[in-house]
C-alpha positions as CSV (number, residue, x, y, z in Angstrom):
1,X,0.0,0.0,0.0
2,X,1.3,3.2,-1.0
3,X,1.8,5.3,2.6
4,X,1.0,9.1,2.8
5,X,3.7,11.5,2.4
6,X,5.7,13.1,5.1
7,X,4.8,16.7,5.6
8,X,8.1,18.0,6.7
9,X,8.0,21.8,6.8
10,X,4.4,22.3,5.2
11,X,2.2,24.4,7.6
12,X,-0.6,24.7,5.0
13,X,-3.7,22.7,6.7
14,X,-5.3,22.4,3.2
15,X,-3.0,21.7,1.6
16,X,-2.0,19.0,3.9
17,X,-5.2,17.3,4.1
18,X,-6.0,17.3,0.1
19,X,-2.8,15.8,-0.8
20,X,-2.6,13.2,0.4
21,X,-0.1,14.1,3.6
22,X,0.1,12.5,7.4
23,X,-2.3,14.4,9.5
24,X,-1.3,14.2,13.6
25,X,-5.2,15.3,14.9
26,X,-4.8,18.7,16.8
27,X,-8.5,19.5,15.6
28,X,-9.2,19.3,19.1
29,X,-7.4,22.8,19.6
30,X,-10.7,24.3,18.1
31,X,-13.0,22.5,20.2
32,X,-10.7,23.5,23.3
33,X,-10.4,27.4,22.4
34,X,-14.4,27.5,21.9
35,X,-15.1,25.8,24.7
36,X,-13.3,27.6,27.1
37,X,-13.7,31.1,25.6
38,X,-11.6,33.9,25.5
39,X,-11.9,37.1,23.0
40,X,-7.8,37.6,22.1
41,X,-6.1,34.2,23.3
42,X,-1.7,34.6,23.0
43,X,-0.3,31.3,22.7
44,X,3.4,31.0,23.1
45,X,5.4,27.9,21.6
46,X,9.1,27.7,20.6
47,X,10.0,27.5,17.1
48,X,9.2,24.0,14.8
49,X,6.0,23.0,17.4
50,X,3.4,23.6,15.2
51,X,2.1,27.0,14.9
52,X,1.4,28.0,11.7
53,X,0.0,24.8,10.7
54,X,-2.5,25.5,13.8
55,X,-3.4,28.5,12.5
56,X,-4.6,27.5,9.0
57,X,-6.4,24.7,10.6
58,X,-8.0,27.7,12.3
59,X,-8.6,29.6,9.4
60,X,-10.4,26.8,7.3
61,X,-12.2,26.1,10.0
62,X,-14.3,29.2,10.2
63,X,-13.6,30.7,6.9
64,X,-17.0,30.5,4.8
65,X,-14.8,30.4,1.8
66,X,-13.1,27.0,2.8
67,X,-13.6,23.4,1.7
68,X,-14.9,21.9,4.8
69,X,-14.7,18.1,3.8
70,X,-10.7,18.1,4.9
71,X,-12.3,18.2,8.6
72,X,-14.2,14.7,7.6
73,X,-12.8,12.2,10.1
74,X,-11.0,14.3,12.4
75,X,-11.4,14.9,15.7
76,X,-13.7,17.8,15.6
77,X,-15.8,16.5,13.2
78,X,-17.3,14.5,15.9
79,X,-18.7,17.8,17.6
80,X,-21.5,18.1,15.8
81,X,-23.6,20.8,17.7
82,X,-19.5,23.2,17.7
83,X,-19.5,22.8,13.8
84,X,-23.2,23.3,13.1
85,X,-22.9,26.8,14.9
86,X,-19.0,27.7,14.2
87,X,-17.5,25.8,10.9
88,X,-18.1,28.1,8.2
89,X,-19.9,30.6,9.9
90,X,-17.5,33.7,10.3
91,X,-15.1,35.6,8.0
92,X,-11.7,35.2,8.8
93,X,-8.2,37.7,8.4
94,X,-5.4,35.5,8.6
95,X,-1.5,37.0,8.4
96,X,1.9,36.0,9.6
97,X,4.4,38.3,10.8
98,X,7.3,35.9,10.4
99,X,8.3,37.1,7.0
100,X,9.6,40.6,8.4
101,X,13.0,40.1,8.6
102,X,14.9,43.7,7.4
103,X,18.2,45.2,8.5
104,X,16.2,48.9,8.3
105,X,13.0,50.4,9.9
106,X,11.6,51.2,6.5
107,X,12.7,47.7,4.7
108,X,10.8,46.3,7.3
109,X,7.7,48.6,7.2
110,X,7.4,48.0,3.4
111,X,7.2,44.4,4.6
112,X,4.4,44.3,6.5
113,X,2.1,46.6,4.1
114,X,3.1,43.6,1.7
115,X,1.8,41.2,4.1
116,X,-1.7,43.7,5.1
117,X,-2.2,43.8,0.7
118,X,-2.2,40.3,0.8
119,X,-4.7,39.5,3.5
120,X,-6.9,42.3,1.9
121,X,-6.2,41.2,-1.9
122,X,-8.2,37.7,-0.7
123,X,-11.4,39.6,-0.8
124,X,-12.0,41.8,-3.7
125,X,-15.3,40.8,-4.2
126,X,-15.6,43.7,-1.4
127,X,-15.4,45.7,-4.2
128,X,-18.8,44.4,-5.9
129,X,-20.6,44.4,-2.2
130,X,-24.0,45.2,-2.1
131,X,-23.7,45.7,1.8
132,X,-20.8,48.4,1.5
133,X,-20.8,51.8,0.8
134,X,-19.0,54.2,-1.5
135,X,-17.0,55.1,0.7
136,X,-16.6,51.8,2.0
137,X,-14.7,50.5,-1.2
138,X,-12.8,53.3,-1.0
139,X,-11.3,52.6,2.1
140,X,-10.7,49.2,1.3
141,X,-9.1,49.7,-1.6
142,X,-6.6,52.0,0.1
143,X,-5.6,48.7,1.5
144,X,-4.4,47.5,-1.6
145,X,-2.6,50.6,-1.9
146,X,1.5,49.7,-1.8
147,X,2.0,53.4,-0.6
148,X,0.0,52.8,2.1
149,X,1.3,54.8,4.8
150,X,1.7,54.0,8.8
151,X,-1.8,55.4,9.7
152,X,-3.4,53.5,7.1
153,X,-1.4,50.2,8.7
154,X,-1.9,50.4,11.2
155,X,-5.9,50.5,11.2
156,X,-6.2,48.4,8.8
157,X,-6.7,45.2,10.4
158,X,-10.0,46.8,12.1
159,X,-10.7,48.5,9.0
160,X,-10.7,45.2,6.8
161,X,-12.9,43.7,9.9
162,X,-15.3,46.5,9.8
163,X,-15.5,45.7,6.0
164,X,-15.9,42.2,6.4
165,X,-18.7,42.5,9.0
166,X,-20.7,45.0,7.1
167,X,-20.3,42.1,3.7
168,X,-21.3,38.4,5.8
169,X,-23.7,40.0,8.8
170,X,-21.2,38.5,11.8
171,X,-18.6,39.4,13.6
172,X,-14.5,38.6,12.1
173,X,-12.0,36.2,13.7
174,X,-8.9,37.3,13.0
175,X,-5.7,35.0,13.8
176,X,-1.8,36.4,13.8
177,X,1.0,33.8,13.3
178,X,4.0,34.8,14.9
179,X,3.5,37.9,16.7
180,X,6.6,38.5,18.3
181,X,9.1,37.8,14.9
182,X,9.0,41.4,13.6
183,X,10.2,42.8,17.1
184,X,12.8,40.0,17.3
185,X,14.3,41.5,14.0
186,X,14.1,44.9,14.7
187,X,15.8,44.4,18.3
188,X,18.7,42.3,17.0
189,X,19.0,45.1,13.9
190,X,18.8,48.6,16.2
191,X,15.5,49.5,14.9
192,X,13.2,48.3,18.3
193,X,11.7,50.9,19.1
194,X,10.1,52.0,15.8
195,X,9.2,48.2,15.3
196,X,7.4,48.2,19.1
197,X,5.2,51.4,18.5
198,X,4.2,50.2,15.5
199,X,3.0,46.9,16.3
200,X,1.5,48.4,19.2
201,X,-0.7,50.6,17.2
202,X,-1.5,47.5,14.9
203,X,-2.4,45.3,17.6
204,X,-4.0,48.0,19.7
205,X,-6.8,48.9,17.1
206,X,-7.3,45.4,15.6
207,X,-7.9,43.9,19.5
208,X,-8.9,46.5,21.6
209,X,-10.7,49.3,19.9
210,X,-12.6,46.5,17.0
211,X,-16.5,46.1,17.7
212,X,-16.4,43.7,14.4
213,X,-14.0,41.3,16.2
214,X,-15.6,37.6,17.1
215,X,-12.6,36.4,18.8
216,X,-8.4,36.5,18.0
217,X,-6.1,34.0,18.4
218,X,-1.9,35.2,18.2
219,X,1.2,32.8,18.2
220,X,4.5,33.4,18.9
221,X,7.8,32.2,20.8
222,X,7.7,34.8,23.3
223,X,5.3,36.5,25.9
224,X,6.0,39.8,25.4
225,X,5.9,42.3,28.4
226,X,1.8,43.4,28.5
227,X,3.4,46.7,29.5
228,X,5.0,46.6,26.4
229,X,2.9,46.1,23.4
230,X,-1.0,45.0,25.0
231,X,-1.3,48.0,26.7
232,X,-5.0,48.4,27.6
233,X,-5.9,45.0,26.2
234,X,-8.1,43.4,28.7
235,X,-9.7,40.9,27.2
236,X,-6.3,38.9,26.5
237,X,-6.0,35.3,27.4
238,X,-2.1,34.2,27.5
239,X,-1.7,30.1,27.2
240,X,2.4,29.3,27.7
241,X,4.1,26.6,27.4
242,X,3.6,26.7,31.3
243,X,0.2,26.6,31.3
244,X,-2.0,23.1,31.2
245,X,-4.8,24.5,29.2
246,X,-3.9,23.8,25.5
247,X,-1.0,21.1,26.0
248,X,-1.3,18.6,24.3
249,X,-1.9,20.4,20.6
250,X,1.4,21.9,19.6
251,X,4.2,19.1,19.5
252,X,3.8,15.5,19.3
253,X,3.0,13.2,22.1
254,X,3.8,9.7,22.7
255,X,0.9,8.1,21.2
256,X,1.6,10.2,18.2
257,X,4.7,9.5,17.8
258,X,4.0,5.8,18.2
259,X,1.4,5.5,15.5
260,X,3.7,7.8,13.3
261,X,6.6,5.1,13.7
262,X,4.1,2.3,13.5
263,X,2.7,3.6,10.5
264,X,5.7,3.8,8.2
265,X,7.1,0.1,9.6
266,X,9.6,2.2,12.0
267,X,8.5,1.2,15.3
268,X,11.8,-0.4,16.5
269,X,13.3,3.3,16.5
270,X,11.2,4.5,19.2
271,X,13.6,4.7,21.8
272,X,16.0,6.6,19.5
273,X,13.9,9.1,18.7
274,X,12.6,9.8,22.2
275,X,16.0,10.2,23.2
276,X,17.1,12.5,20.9
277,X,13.9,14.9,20.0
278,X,11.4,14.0,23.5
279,X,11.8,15.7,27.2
280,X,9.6,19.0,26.6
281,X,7.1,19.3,29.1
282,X,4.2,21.8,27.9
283,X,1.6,22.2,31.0
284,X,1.5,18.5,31.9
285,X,1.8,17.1,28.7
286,X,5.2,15.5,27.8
287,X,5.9,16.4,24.2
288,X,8.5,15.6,20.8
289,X,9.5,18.4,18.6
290,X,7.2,17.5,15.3
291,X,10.3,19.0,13.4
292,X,12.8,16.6,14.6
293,X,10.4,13.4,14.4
294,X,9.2,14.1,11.1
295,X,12.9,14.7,9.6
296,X,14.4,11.4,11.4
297,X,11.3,9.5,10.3
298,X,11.7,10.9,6.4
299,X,15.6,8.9,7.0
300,X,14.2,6.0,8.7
301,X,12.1,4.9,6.8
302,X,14.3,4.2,3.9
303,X,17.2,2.9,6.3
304,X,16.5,1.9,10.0
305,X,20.0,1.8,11.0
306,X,20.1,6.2,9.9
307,X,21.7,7.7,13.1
308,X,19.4,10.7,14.3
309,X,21.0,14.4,13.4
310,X,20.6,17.8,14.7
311,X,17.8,19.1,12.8
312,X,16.8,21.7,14.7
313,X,20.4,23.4,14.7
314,X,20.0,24.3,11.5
315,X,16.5,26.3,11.5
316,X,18.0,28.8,13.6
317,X,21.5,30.7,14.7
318,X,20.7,29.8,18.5
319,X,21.4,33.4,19.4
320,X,19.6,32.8,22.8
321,X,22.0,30.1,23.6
322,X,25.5,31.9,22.3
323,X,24.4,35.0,24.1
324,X,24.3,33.4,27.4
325,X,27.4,31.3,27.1
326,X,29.0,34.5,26.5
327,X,28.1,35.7,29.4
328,X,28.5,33.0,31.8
329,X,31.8,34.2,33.3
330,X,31.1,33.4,37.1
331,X,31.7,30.1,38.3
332,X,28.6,29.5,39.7
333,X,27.0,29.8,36.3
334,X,29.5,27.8,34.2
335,X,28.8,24.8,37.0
336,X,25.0,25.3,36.5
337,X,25.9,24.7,32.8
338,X,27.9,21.8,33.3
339,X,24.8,20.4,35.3
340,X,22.6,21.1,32.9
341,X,25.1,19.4,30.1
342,X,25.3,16.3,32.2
343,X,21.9,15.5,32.2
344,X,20.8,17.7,35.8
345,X,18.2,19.7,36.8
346,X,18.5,23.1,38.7
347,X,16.1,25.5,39.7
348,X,15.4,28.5,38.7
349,X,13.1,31.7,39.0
350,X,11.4,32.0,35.3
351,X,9.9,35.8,34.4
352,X,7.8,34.9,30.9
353,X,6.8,38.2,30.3
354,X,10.0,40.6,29.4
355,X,10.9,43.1,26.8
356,X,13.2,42.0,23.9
357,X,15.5,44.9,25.2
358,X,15.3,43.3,28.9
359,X,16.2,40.1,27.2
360,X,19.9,40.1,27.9
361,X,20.6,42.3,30.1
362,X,20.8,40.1,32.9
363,X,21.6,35.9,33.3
364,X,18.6,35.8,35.3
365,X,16.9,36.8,32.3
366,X,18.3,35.0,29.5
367,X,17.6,31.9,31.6
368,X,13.6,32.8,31.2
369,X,14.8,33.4,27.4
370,X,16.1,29.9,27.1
371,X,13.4,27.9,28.5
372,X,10.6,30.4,26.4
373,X,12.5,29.2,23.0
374,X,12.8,25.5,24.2
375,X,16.5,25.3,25.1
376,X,15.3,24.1,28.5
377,X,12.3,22.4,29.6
378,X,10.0,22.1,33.1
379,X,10.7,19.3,35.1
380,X,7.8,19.1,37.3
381,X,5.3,21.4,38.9
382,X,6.3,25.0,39.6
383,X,6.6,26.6,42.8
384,X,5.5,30.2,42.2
385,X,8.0,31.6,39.2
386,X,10.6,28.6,40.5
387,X,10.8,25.7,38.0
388,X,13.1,22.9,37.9
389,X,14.7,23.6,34.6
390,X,16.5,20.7,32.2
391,X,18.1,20.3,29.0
392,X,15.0,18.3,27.1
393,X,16.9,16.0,25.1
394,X,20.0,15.0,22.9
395,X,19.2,17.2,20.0
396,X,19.3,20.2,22.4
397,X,22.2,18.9,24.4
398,X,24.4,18.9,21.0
399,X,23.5,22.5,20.1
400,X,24.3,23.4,23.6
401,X,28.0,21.4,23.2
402,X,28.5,22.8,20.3
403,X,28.2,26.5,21.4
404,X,30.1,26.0,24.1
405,X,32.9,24.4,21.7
406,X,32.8,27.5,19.4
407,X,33.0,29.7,22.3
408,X,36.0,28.0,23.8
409,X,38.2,28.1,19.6
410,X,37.1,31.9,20.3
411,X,38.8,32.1,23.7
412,X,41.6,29.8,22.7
413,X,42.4,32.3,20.0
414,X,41.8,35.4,21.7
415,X,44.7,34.2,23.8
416,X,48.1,33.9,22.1
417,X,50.2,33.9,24.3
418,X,48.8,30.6,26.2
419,X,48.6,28.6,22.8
420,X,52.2,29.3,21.9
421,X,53.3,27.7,25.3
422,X,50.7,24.8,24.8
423,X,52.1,24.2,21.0
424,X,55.5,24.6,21.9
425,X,55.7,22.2,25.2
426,X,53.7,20.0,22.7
427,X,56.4,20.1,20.0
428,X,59.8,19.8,22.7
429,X,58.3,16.7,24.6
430,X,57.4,18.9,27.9
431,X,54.6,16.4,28.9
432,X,54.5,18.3,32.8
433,X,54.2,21.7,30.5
434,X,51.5,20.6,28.3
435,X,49.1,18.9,31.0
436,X,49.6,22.4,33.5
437,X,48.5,24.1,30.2
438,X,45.6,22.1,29.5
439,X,44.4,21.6,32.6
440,X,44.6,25.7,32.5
441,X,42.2,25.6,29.4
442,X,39.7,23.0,31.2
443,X,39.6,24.9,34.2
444,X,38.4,27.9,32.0
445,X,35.5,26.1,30.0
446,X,32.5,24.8,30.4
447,X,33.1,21.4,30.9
448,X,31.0,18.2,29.3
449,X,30.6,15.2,31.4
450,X,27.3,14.2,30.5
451,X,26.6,10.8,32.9
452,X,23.9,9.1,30.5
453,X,26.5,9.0,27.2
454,X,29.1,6.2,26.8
455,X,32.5,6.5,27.8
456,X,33.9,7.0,24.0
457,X,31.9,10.4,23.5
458,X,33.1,11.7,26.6
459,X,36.4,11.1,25.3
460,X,35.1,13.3,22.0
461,X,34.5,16.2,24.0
462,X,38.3,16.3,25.5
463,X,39.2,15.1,21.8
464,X,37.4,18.3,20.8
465,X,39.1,20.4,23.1
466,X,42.8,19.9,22.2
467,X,41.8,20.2,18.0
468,X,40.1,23.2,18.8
469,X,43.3,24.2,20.6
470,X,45.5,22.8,18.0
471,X,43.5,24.3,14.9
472,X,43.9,27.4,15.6
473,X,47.8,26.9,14.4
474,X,46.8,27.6,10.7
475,X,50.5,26.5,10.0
476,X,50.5,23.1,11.0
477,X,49.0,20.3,10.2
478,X,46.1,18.5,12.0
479,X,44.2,15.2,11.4
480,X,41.4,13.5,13.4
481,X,41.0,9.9,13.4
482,X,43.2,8.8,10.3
483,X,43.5,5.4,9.9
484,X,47.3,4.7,10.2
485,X,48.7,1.3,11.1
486,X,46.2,-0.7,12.3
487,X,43.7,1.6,13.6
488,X,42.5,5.1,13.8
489,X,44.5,7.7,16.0
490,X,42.6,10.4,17.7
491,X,45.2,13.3,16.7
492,X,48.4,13.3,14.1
493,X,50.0,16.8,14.7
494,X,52.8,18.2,11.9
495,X,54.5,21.5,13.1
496,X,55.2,23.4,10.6
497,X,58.8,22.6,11.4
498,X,58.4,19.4,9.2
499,X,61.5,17.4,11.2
500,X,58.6,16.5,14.0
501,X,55.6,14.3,14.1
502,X,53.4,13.9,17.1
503,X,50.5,11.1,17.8
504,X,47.9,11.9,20.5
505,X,45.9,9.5,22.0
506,X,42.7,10.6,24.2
507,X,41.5,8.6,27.3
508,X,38.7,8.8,29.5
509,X,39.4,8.0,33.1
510,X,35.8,7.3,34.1
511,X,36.9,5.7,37.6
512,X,39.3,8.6,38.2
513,X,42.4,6.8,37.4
514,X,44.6,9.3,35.5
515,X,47.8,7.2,35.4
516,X,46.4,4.4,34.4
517,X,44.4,5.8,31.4
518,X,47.6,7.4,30.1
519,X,49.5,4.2,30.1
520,X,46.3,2.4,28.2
521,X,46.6,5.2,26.0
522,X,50.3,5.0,25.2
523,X,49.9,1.3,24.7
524,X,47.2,1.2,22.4
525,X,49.0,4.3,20.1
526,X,52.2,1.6,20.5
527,X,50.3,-1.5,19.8
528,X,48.4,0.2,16.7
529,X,51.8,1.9,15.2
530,X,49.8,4.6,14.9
531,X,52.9,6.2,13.5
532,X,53.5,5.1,10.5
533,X,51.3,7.7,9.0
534,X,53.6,10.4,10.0
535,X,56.3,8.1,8.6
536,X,55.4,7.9,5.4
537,X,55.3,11.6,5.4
538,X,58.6,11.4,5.5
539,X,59.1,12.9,9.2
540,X,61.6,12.0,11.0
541,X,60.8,12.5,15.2
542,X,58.3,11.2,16.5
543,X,56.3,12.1,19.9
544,X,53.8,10.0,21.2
545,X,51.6,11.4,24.0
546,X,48.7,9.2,26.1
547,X,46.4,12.3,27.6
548,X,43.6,10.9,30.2
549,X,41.2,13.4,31.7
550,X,38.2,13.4,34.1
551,X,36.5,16.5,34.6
552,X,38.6,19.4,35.3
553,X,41.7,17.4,35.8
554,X,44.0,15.4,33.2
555,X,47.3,13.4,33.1
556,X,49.9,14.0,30.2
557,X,52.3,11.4,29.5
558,X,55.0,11.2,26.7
559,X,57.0,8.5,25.6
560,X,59.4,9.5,22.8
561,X,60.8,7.3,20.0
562,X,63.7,8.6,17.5
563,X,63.7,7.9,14.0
């Protein structure tokens, strides 16, 4: 039997359900937000959970203009009485902000009148309406206007709603994907401020001061300070990724993911994939990243033995997380880090409504930041603002390693004078000099000693460390697990000197045992000949060095052979 197609990345609900895509049911998000009413309901979600594709369900849902059929079999189909009175029933203004990404103010504002033409281009038949005036038409058509100026924008939400209502007889539902994106942009390009009043304006007359509004519904990542941009809105209803109500309709949750795997004959790779792209907790609901499952399941099923990758690294440039490495100087910070990193939980005082410009300026903040944008996850219930705060899975772990990598090659740079001394005790033989260097450098970073991964990719991390170190020579020559003799070495260094050759082989000393590791590791680079590489290069000195680390600490050892 020919199985449905995968829908990675399509967030078009139509589009979705007439060809012929997998459908995870979150119809039940309708039946939920009518059921337990509010006029403007903010829900907040990090990135890749689902949002947009909520959102169209949405708008087919009420829109008038929609084929209703792709609701046959779905959850809410089965609530008859909601989809006699709602399905179909109410015009609908539907928009995403995410698009407005500029470096300027004006870039950006030209942006989002194409985005307000759009919306407003979807119902020319205005134009032809018996129920509007002359005047009327006139307005609207100002909104097709790509002159349009900031007044005109910024009413023009309640303008097209007024329109609408005057056209059908009821009242508009409008829904706004991604709220929070043009303000993101703006902050991180010096244009904030501009950005903030204007979407403020928008907002404030399309939710507050609209007597043609039925009800709104907003995404985003973030809760934005009320303060801020809601000012005056009192009929908002805010749903975070705290908050039960809601929980189980952005993400995946077990059962989905099991009938996804099940499905396309990938059962088996369960566990893997909970591993790697599980651990959020939303309200009470334990949820997977859609993005991630989908992605991995696209590999599986063609190959079950595919190793699961970073997917979400890729969709973003983790800004959140690079920010607050760099400013996790104090060593209380860097050994909350390392908790987190090694699979703990700590606790922490969460604030979910800030103001982009609030954002970084503290750690306190930025940790409210990381666990808004899914970097960390509840563990538990909340006491108050406290929450027990954890990495949620492997996926999120790696992007976390990886910053913390990056920031160290920056440091490592940054600091010439301590890389010289590292290279050259390296290249003379001074084993005592090159293990008080490098224990100097693992004293400074953020260390990884994760307790749930095997023994060989802590090992990696240290491995990491010293090619980080060693790359930043641009001079010499540095290869990672090159199969030489009869194995693969961890590290073949060439100084640029070309007389001198020098094999390093990495040890984890997971009972503590320094000593020992480095004489395992010395014996296994002996054993393997893991020279002969280097000899075949034509160099003529060899240095072999076994390093063993735990933690902070490590143990150098050199055992020198002349050729």
């Amino acid at each position: 039997m020919q199985k449905k197609k995968l829908p990675i990345g399509i967030d078009d609900f139509e589009k979705l359900r007439t060809d012929d895509f997998y459908y995870v049911d979150k119809t039940g998000l309708i039946r939920e937000l009518l059921q337990n009413w509010g006029e403007v309901n903010l829900l907040t979600r990090p990135r890749r959970f689902g949002k947009s594709l909520n959102i169209t369900m949405l708008e087919n849902f009420f829109s008038p203009e929609s084929n209703k059929r792709i609701f046959d079999g779905l959850e809410i189909s089965k609530e008859k009485s909601l989809c006699e009175e709602y399905m179909g029933k109410y015009p609908v203004i539907s928009i995403s902000l995410k698009g407005i990404d500029a470096l300027s103010y004006e870039k950006a504002f030209r942006m989002a009148v194409r985005i307000v033409i759009r919306a407003a281009s979807k119902v020319q038949y205005l134009t032809e309406s018996d129920a509007l005036s002359k005047n009327d038409k006139s307005e609207y058509l100002s909104l097709l206007d790509n002159n349009m100026d900031e007044a005109v924008f910024c009413d023009s939400l309640r303008m097209l709603s007024e329109l609408l209502e005057k056209h059908f007889g009821e009242k508009v539902v409008l829904l706004i994907d991604e709220y929070d994106v043009p303000l993101a942009r703006a902050f991180e390009n010096g244009y904030y401020e501009q950005m903030l009043s204007l979407i403020r304006s928008l907002l404030g007359q399309a939710l507050k001061t609209n007597s043609s509004l039925k009800f709104a519904v907003l995404t985003g990542c973030l809760r934005i300070s009320k303060e801020s941009i809601f000012t005056g809105l009192n009929n908002l209803k805010v749903m975070t990724i705290a908050d039960e109500r809601f929980d189980e309709y952005f993400g995946f949750t077990e059962n989905d993911v099991r009938e996804l795997l099940e499905y396309y004959g990938a059962a088996e790779c369960y566990d893997t994939i909970k591993k790697w792209y599980d651990g959020y907790q939303f309200g009470n609901e334990n949820v997977f990243c859609p993005w991630d499952v989908l992605n991995y399941c696209d590999r599986i099923r063609m190959d079950l033995s595919a190793q699961p990758e970073n997917y979400w690294i890729n969709t973003s440039d983790n800004h959140a997380v690079k920010q607050f490495l760099r400013k996790s100087e104090n060593a209380v910070t860097k050994r909350e880090i390392e908790e987190l990193v090694a699979g703990g939980v700590i606790i922490k005082e969460i604030h979910q409504e800030l103001t982009y410009p609030e954002m970084y300026k503290t750690t306190e903040n930025i940790w409210s930041l990381l666990y808004m944008t899914g970097y960390l996850t509840q563990r538990g219930k909340a006491e108050g603002r406290k929450m027990s705060l954890a990495i949620p899975n492997l996926e999120i772990r790696d992007i976390f390693v990886t910053q913390i990598m990056e920031l160290f090659k920056e440091n490592v740079m940054g600091d010439g004078e301590t890389l010289n001394r590292f290279c050259e005790a390296l290249k003379n033989g001074e084993a005592e000099s090159v293990e008080n260097i490098f224990t100097e450098y693992l004293r400074k970073t953020i260390s990884i000693r994760d307790t749930f991964v095997r023994k060989e990719m802590k090992e990696n991390f240290y491995h990491g460390i010293l090619l980080g170190i060693l790359g930043v020579k641009e001079r010499w020559g540095i290869t990672s697990n090159r199969e030489t003799g009869s194995g693969y070495a961890d590290i073949l260094v060439e100084p640029d000197t070309g007389d001198t050759g020098i094999v390093i082989e990495v040890k984890y000393a997971h009972d503590g045992d320094l000593e020992a590791a480095c004489h395992a590791a010395l014996e296994q680079a002996e054993d393997a000949e893991y020279e002969e590489a280097l000899l075949d290069d034509g160099v003529q000195n060899i240095l072999k060095y076994g390093i063993a680390c735990y933690k902070k600490r490590c143990k150098v050892m050199a055992a020198e052979k002349q050729i």
